[in-house]
C-alpha positions in Angstrom: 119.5 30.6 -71.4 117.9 27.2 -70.9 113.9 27.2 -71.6 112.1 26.0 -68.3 110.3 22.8 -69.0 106.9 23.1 -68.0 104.7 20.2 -66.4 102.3 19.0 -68.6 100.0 15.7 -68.8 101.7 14.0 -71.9 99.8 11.1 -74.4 100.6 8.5 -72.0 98.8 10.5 -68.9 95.7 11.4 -70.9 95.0 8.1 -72.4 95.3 7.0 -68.6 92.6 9.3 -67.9 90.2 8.6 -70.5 90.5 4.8 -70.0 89.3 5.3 -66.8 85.9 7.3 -68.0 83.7 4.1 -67.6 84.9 3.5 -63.8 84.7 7.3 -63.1 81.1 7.0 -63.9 80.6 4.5 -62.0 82.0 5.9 -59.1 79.9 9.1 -59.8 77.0 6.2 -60.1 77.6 4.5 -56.5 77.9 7.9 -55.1 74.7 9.6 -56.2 73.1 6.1 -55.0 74.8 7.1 -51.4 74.0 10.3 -51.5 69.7 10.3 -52.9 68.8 9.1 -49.0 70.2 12.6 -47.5 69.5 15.2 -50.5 66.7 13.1 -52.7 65.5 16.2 -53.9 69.7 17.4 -55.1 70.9 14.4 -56.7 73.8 16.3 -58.3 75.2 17.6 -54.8 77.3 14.4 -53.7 79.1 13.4 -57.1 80.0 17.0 -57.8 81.3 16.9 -54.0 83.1 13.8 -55.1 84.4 15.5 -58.3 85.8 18.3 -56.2 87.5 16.3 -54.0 89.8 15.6 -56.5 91.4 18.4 -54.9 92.9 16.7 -52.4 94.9 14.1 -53.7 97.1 17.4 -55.2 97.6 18.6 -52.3 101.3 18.6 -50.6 100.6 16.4 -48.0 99.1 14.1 -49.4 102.3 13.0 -51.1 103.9 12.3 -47.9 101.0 9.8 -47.3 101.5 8.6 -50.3 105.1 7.8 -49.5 104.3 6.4 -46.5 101.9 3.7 -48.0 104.5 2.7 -50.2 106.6 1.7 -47.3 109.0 4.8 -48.1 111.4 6.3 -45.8 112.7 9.9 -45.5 116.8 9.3 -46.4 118.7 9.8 -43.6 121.9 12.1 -43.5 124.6 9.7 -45.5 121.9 9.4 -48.4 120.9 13.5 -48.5 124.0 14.0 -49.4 124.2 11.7 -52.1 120.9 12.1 -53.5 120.1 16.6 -53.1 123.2 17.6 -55.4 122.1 15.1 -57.9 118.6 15.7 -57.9 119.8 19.9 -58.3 121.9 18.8 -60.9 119.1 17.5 -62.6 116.9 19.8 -62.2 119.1 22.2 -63.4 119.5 20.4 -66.3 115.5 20.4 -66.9 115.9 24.5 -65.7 113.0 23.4 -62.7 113.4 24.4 -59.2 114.8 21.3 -56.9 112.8 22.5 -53.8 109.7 21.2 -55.4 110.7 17.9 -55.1 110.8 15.9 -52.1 113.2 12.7 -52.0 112.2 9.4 -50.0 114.0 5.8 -49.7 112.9 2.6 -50.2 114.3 -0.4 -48.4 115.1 -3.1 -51.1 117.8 -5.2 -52.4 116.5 -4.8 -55.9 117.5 -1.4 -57.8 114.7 0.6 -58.5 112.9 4.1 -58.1 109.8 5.7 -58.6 107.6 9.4 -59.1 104.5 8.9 -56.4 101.8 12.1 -56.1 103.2 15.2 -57.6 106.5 16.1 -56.1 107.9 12.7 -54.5 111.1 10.8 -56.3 111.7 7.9 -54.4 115.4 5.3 -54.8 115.7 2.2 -53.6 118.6 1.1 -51.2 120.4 -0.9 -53.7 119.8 2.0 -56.5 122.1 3.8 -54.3 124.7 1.5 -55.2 125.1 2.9 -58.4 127.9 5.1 -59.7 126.5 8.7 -59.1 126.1 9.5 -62.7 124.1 6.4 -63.1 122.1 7.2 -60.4 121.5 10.9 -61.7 120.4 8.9 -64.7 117.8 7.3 -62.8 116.8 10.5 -60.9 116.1 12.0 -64.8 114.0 9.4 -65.9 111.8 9.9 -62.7 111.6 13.2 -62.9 110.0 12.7 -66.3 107.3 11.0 -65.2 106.3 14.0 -63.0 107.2 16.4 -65.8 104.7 14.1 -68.3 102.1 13.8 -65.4 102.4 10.3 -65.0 102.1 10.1 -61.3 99.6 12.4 -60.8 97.1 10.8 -63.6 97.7 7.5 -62.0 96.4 9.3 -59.0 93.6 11.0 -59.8 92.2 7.4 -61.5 92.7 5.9 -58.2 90.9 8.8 -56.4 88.3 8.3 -58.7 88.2 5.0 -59.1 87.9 4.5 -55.3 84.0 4.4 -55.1 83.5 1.8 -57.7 86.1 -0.5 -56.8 85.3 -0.5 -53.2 81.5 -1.3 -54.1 82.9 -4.3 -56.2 85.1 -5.6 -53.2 82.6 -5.6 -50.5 80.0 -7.2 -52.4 82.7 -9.8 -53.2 83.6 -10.3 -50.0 79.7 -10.7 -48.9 79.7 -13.3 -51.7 82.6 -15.0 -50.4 81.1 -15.1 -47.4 77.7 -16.5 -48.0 79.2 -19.3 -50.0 81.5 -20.4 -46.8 78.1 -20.1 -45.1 76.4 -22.3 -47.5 79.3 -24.9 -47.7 79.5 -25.0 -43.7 75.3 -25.9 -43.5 76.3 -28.8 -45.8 73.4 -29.2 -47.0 72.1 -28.8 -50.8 69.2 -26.7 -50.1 72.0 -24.6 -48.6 74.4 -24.4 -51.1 72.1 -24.0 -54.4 70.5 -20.8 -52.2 73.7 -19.5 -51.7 74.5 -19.6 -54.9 71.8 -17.5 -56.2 72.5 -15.1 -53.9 75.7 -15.2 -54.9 74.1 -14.7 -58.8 71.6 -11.6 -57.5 75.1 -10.0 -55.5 77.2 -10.3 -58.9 73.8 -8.8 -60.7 74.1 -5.6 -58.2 77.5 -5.3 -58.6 77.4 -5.1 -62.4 74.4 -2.7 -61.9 76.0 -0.2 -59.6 79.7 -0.7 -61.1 79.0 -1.4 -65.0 82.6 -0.9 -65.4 83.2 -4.7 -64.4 82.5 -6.2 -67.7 85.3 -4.0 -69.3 87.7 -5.1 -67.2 89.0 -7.6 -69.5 89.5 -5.0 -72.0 90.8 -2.1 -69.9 93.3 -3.7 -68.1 95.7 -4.8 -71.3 94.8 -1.0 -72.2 96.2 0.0 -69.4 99.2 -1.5 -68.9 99.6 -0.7 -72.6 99.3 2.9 -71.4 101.5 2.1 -68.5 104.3 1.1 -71.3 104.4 3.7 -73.4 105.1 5.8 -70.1 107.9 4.6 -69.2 109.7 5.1 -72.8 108.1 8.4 -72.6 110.0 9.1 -69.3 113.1 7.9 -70.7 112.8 9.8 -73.5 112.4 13.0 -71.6 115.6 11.6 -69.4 117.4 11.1 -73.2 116.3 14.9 -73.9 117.8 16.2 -70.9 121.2 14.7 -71.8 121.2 11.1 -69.7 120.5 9.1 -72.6 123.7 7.4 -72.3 124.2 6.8 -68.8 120.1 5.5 -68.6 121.4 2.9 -71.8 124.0 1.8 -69.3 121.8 1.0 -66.3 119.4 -0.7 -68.9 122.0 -3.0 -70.2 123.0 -4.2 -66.9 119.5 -5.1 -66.3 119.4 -7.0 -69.3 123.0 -8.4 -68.7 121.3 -9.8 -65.0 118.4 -11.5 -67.2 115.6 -9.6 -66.9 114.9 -9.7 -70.6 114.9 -14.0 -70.0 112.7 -13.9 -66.8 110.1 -11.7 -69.3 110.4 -14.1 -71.9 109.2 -17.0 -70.0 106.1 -15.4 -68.4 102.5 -16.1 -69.8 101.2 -14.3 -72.8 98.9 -12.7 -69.7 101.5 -11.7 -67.8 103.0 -9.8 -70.9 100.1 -8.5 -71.5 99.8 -6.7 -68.2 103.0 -6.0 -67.3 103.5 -1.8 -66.6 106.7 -2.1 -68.1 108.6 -2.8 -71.1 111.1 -4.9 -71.9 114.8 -3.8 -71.4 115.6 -4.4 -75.0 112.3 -2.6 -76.1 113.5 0.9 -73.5 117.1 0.3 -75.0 116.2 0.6 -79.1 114.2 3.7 -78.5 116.5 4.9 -76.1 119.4 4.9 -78.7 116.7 6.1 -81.1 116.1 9.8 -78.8 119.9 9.9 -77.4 122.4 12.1 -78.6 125.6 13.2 -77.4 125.8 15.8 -74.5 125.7 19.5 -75.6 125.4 22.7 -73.9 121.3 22.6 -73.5 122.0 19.3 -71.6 124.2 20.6 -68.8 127.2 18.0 -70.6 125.4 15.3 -68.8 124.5 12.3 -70.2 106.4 6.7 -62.8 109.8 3.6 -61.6 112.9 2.7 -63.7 112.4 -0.8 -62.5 112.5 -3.2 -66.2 109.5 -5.6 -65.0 108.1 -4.7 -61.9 104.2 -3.6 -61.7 
């Protein structure tokens, strides 16, 4: 009898988490400063009302949000019936219950998929052109990222996050709106006084949202993170006997010139980009895939090669 495979935050999820300690605490920061006007004398009650809230991004319906605000679609009846015996068949190869899972669409032309919240697997329109085993394929590797936690660490940090970032936006957009002030007076006096405003709004900012100066070195972290991720998913996709048919779909990828389009980006770009190469997810893909066997069923975060 096939051993269930339990959920579980992998590497990838955790070092998601801890890289995003310093904007957590500023979040927790910009909280307690919202929160000392109404309970001065309890400065712990609003972060630890913040940290509990937590709870709600895990909720069930908050997934369907979620899909919603990534402009998915429930499938319609044509799709169910291509996508729920595939996803069963994968979940039976990972021994998991199917019901979990809830299935959404997107509308593209470009194949792709993704894991959002804790329970949604999402396909693209033009993923649906694939052969079904292919497409079962992609379904695995998805359902790795929830298995590893993927999606749900990403969301938590966003939840998280949400104070701190916010803080920094408005107090940009304030900026940006005193220096179109200061430009429209056209004046000098006018300009050099907004631009030390300016100076004293990007001194508050840093205050309340310390976080700011890491940015530079967070963001390569993460997307480093985001990386190793994806080869984790397919390697949980390989494990579950897809290996093969998930080497197929990232061939073709390469074969359209993904790999070339990568190639001629900045070393920034690179740098950031949440996914790795095809040719990088092929070797250690072949590495982790063996041939189908009885565990795998005799089968063989998004699978998309260089999309954020």
């Amino acid at each position: 009898m096939r051993a269930t495979r339990r959920r579980r935050f992998d590497l990838s999820a955790v070092s998601e988490l801890l890289l995003a300690v310093p904007t957590v605490l500023s979040s927790l920061l910009v909280v307690t400063l919202l929160g000392k006007p109404v309970t001065p004398e309890v400065l712990w009650l609003f972060p630890v009302l913040w940290l509990v809230s937590g709870a709600v991004v895990l909720l069930p319906a908050t997934d369907a949000v979620l899909a919603l605000t990534h402009r998915l679609r429930r499938p319609t009846r044509a799709e169910k019936q291509v996508l729920v015996p595939l996803l069963e068949s994968v979940c039976d190869a990972a021994a998991l219950d199917p019901r979990r899972y809830r299935l959404w669409v997107q509308d593209s032309r470009e194949i792709n998929a993704m894991a959002v919240g804790g329970r949604v697997v999402s396909v693209s329109t033009a993923a649906l052109g694939l052969r079904p085993e292919q497409l079962e394929a992609v379904l695995a590797h998805e359902l790795g990222h929830h298995l590893a936690g993927h999606a749900r660490a990403s969301l938590l940090r966003w939840w998280y996050e949400l104070p701190a970032r916010l803080t920094v936006s408005l107090v940009f957009l304030v900026g940006w709106g005193v220096l179109v002030a200061g430009a429209a007076l056209k004046t000098r006096l006018a300009m050099v006084a907004s631009l030390l405003a300016v100076a004293a709004l990007a001194v508050v900012a840093v205050a309340a949202s310390p976080w700011v100066l890491l940015v530079p070195v967070i963001a390569p972290l993460l997307a480093l993170t985001s990386r190793r991720a994806e080869l984790n998913a397919d390697r949980v996709a390989a494990e579950l006997g897809y290996g093969p048919l998930l080497l197929e779909v990232l061939q073709r990828w390469r074969n359209e010139g993904h790999d070339v389009i990568r190639a001629r980006a900045g070393l920034k770009e690179r740098m950031l980009a949440s996914h790795p190469s095809c040719t990088s997810r092929i070797s250690k893909l072949v590495q982790t895939t063996t041939a189908p066997g009885p565990e795998s069923g005799g089968r063989h975060r998004s699978l998309r090669p260089t999309g954020a």
